[in-house]
Each structure stands twice: as structure tokens, then as C-alpha cells.
N, C-alpha and C positions, 0 to 999 in steps of 0.2 A: 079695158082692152087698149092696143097701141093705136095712137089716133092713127095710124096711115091705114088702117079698115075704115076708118069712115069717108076717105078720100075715093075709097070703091063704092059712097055710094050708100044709102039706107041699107035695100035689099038686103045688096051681096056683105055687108057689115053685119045684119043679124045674120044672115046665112051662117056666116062665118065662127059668130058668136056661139049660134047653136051648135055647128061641130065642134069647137072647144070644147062645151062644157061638155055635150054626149061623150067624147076622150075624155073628158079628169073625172064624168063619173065613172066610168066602164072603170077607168084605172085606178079612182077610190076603190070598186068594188071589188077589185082583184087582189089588191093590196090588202081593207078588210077580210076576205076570205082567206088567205094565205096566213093573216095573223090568227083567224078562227080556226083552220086546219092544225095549224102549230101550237094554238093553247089546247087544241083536244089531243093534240097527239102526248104532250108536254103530262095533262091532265091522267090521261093513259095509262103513263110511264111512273107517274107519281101512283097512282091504283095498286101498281103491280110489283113498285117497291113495299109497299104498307104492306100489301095481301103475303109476300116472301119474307117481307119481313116476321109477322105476325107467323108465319109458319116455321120462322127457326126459332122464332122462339119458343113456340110451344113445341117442337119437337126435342128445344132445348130442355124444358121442364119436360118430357116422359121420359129421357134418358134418368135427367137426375131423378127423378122420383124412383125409375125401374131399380138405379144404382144405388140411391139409399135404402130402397125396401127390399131388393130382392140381394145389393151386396150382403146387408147384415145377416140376411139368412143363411148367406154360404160362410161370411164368416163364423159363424155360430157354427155351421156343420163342421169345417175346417176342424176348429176348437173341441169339439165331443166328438169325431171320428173314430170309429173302433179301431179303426188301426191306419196307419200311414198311408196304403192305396188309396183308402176312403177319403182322405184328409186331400191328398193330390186331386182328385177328378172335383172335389169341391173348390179346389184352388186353380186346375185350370180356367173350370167354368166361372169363376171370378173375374180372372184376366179375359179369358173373351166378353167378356160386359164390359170390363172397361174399357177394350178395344173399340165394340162398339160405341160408345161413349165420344172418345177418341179421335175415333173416325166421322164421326157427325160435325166434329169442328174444321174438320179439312183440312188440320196443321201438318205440313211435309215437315222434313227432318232430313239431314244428312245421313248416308250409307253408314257410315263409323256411330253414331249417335244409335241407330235402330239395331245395331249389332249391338253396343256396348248395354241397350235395353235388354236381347234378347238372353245376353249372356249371363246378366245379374241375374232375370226369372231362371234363366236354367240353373243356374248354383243354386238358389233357392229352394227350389222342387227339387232339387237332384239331393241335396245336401238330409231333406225332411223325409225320406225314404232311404236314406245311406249307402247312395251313390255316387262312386267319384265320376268329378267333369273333370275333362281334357280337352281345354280351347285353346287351340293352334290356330292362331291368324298372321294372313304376310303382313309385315309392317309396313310395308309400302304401297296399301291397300288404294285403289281410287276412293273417293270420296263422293259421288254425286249427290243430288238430291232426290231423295225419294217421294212421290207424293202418297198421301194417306193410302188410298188404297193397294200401291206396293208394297209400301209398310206393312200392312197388314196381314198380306198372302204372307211375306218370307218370317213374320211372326207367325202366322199361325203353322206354315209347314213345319218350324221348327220346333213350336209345342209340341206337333200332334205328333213329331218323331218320339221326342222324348214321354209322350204317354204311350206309344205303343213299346218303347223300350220297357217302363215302369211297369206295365201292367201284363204284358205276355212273354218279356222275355226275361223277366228275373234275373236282368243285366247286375252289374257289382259296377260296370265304367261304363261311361259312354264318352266318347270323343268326338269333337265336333272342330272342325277343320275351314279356315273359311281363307279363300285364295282367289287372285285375278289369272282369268285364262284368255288370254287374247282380250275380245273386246266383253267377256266375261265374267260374271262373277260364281264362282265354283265352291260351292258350300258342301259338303257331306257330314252326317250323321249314324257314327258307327257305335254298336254295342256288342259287348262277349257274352250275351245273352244267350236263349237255344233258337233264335231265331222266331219269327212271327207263326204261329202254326197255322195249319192250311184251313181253316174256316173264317182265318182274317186277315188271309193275301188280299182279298178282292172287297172288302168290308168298304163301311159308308168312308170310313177316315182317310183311308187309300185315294177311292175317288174325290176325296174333296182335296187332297194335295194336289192331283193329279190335274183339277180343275181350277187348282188358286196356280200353278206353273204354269199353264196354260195363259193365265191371266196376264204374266209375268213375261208371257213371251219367251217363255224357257220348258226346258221338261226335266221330265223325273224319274230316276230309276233303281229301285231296288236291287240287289246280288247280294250275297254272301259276304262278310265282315270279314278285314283281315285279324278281329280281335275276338273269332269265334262265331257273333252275331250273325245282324244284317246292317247292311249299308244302304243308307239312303242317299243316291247324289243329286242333287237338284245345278243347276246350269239355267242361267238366264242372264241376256244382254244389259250391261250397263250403259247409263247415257252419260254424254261426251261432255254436258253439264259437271262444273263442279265449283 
């Protein structure tokens, strides 16, 4: 202690003494406590990395397992289909697993990248049932970034156009059109097909466009094709990211 406490005196000198140390304990103890709050919060935070971690991973392995055991099945159907229809729904149902897939990693992609995805599956499947595509895109298209689950709506609207073309309307073309409208992205999917017939206007695959547009922030609507068919236009906001 500074000798000028002992100048007050025995007493008031341990007086003094003893409020010191009662302050440096209270404030050792406050100090200990604050670093004990902080390694359990720390400890916590470490728990709940491992426990998320430990969960992508193994939801990492049931994808790839689903995708190695249950892709080779469909490619196997693909391959023995009795006929081209058959071969397509085994082949869409392919790409939605890998979309799933996909989408479990959370990689975004730019607008032109998930188009120029869309449009190779579409020549693909259009090409293995012997139908022509006709993709009209503006050149001077925005570019943003999409995250996974955008990606995934305007891929799968755009499949399930081209499976309802394949399968009810015995289209020969389908054309697909992809343009910016104001602050827009304006896609349509037309076939000279006989049109969707009336037991599968209001089907699962309608609502489920209806519900990934939705997702999207944009909507969707059927009419009459100018190439005989029907036309599907889908309309949804793009962001100012690019």
C-alpha cells in the first residue's frame, strides 16, 4: 500500500486496506465471470458449428447416395423406354434430382448462366422426342444474380412447360422467348400443339408453376399460342444486382 495510509493512522490504514482489496476482489470477480460467460458463449457457438456442420454433411451423403442409386435407375429407364415419352419423364425426373442435389449446396449463378442451363436441357429433351426449339433471347439481357432457390423455380417452370408441351400436346415446335420488360424478366413458352386438354388446365403441374411464380415474386399465365398451341408467360422482378 502507499505509505501516506499509514500517516492516517493504524486504524483508518487497515480500514482502507480492507476496501481495496474488497474492490480488486468484486472486480477480479467480475472480470473472471465475464471471461466465463464468454468461453461458454464461445463454447456454444463451437457446439453448433460441429452439430450444422455434421448435418450438411450427412444431408451431403443422402443426396449423393439418393443420386447414385436412384439416378442409375432412371438412367437405366431413360435407356430401355418403350418409346421417347417414356424416356422424357424419366429424364425430367432425373434433372429434378439433380436439381435437388444442386440446391442443397446453395451455389447462386448468374441470369444468362441458368438460362444458357435451361436451354441446353431444353434442346436435349426436345431434340430426343423430335421436336424443334426456338430460343429467342434479347442480347442485351440483365444479368443478376440468382440465388439457388430462384434458379430452381424458373428451371423447373420451364421444364414442366416443355413436359406438358411433350406429353398432351403433340407440339412438332416449341418456342421459347426470353426478354427484359421494364424492371422485368419476361419469358414465354409457346407450342403449335392442340393445346393442354381440359382435365389438365388445373392439374398438380399448373399449380406448382403457379406456386414456384409465386416464389419468384412474379406470375403466370396461360392463353392461346400464336403458333396454334398454348402460351405460357411467366413475368417476375429482377434484381438491380449484377
Amino acid at each position: 500500500m502507499s505509505a501516506w495510509l499509514w500517516s492516517l493512522g493504524p486504524s483508518l490504514a487497515l480500514l482502507a486496506a480492507c476496501a481495496w482489496l474488497a474492490l480488486e476482489r468484486r472486480r477480479l470477480q467480475g472480470e473472471l465471470q465475464a471471461q466465463s460467460r464468454q468461453t461458454l458463449v464461445q463454447a456454444d457457438s463451437e457446439r453448433r458449428r460441429i452439430r450444422q456442420q455434421a448435418t450438411l454433411e450427412e444431408r451431403e451423403r443422402i443426396y449423393r447416395d439418393l443420386h447414385d442409386d436412384l439416378g442409375s435407375q432412371l438412367l437405366q429407364m431413360i435407356y430401355t423406354a418403350p418409346n421417347p415419352e417414356q424416356a422424357d419423364r424419366a429424364r425430367a425426373l432425373l434433372q429434378n434430382l439433380r436439381d435437388v442435389v444442386s440446391r442443397s449446396r446453395g451455389e447462386p449463378g448468374r441470369l444468362g448462366d441458368v438460362l444458357a442451363e435451361i436451354e441446353a436441357e431444353a434442346r436435349q429433351r426436345l431434340a430426343a422426342v423430335s421436336v424443334e426449339l426456338n430460343w429467342e433471347q434479347a442480347e442485351h439481357l440483365p444479368d443478376p444474380i440468382l440465388d439457388s432457390g430462384q434458379a430452381l423455380h424458373l428451371q423447373r417452370i420451364v421444364r414442366e412447360g416443355i413436359s406438358n408441351a411433350i406429353r398432351h400436346a403433340q407440339a412438332h415446335t416449341l418456342r421459347v422467348r426470353v426478354r427484359p420488360d421494364a424492371q422485368q424478366l419476361l419469358l414465354d413458352v409457346t407450342d403449335d400443339g392442340f393445346g393442354a386438354p381440359a382435365n389438365q388446365r388445373e392439374g398438380r403441374g399448373m399449380d406448382s408453376m403457379r406456386t414456384r411464380a409465386a416464389e419468384l415474386q412474379g406470375q403466370i399465365d396461360w392463353t392461346p399460342g400464336t403458333l396454334g398451341g398454348t402460351k405460357i408467360t411467366l413475368r417476375f422482378p429482377l434484381s438491380a444486382q449484377s
